[in-house]
C-alpha positions, -999 to +999 in steps of 0.1 A: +136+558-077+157+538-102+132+504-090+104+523-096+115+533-136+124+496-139+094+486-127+075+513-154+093+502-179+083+468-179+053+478-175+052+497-208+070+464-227+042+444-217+018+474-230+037+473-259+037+436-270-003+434-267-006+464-291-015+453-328+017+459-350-006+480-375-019+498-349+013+510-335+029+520-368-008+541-377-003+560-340+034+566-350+022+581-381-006+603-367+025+616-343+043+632-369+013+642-389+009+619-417-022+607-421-021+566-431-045+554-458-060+521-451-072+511-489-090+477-474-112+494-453-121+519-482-126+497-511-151+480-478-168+513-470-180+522-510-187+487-516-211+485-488-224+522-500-227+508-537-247+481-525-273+498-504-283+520-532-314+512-546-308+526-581-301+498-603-267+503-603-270+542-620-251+555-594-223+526-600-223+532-632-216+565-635-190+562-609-171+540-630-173+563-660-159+592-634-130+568-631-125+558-662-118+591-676-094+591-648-075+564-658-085+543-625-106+514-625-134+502-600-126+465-585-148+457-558-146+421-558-130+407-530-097+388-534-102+352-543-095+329-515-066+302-520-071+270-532-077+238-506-048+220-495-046+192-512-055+160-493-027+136-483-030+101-488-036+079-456+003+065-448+004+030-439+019+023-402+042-007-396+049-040-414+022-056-441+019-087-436 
């Protein structure tokens, strides 16, 4: 009986360690009945919304107003990437002659 535990165990380590580290800790949550808030996938979901209105950005517009008054502003744009690394020089190899 105990080899067969062991053997489970392991099983569930190796189950474990293939699980995403944010999915893990959003199941933990939901367990004890908190629900998590994942503000990158929202600010994605009424971007893409804003955009596929066809109302010359009304809609947008008043939206903005909406959360103005609340004290909240609307920022949509997506984080600026970093910069390049900078290129390293060549580096010269042995002895000049």
């Amino acid at each position: 009986m105990s080899d067969l535990r062991k053997t489970v165990l392991l099983q569930i380590a190796a189950l474990r360690q293939t699980i995403d580290a944010k999915v893990l800790e959003r199941a933990k949550m939901a367990v004890f009945g908190k629900i998590p808030y994942d503000q990158e996938g929202a600010k994605q979901a009424v971007a893409n919304f804003l955009e596929a209105r066809n109302d010359g950005g009304v809609f947008r517009h008043k939206l903005e107003q909406a959360l103005q008054q609340e004290g909240v502003t609307l920022d949509l744009s997506e984080p600026e990437p970093p910069p390049p690394p900078h290129p390293l020089k060549p580096r010269r190899i042995g002895r000049i002659a």
